[in-house]
Structures are given as C-alpha cells and as structure tokens.
N, C-alpha and C positions, 0 to 999 in steps of 0.2 A: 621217373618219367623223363621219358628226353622231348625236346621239340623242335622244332626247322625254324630256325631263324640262321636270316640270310646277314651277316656281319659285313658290313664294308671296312675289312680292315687294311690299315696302313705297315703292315709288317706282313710278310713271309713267314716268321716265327711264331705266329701263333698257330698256323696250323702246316699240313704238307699236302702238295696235290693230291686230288683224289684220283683213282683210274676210272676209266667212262664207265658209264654205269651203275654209277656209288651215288649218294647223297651223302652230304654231312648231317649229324645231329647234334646240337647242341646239350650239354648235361648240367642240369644249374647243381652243384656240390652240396655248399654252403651258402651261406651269408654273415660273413664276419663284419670286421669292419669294411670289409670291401666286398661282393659281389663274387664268387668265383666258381667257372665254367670250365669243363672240357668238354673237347669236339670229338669225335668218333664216326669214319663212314663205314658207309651199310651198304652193300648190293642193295638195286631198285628191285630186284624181282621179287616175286612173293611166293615161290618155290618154297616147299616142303620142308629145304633143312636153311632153309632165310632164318635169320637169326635174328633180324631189325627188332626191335623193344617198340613198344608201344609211343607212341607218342602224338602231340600236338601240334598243330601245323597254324605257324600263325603268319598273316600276311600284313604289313603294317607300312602305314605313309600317313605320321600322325604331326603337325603343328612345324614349327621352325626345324630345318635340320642343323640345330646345335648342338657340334657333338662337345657336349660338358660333364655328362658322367662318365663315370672310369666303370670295368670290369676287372677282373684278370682271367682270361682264356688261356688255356693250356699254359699259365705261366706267365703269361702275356701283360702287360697293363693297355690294354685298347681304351679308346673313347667313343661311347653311342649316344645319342642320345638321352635326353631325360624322360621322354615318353619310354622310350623304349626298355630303360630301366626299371621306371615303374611297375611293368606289364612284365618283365624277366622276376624282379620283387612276387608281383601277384599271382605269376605262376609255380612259383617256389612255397609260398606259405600258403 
C-alpha cells in the first residue's frame, strides 16, 4: 500500500520532478534498522487504464517541527520528524 505524504526534503536526490499532473506516492519497503521508502508518480486522472495503487492519504501538522528522525527515501537519508515517523512506523505494521 503506498500513501501521500508530502516530504520537505533538503536534497534533489531523493526524488526527480514530476510532470504536471502526476502525484508522488510514497512506498514504506521495510523497516530494518532504519525506515526505508521509495517514491513513485502516478497520473491524477482516474481513466481506465490509470494504473495509481491503492493508497492512504494522510494530512499531518503534529507537535514541534523537529526534524530528528532519519528515513532513507529512494536511497536517500532525510530527516522528518518524530511524529511523522511514528505514524510512517504505524502505517507499515
């Protein structure tokens, strides 16, 4: 299951523009010792041969924005949040 979460990240590298009309999705993998995601866009439309995967759409502005936990996105090591880890954690198990 993929879900919309909106990353503010500090590198280019983790993902590549998308062309208008695409969303990105987020894919939680695993959970090893560290957290690790890849991104994927989708066409918005929801035509017939849309291929978009099911997913969860989460909206979030929870507590201090301290970004202290790590991911790794597409390869990436970002820093989010600890809320926000948590709730990537709870949608994974």
């Amino acid at each position: 299951m993929y879900s919309i979460i909106i990353l503010n990240m500090s590198t280019q590298d983790a993902y590549k523009e998308l062309p208008s009309g695409h969303l990105r999705l987020l894919k939680i993998d695993s959970l090893e010792e560290i957290l690790n995601c890849t991104t994927k866009g989708f066409p918005l439309n929801r035509a017939p041969t849309c291929q978009t995967p099911e997913y969860d759409a989460v909206s979030y502005c929870w507590g201090k924005a301290d970004l202290t936990a790590m991911i790794s996105c597409n390869g990436v090591i970002i820093k989010i949040t600890p809320r926000l880890y948590d709730m990537l954690v709870h949608l994974y198990l």
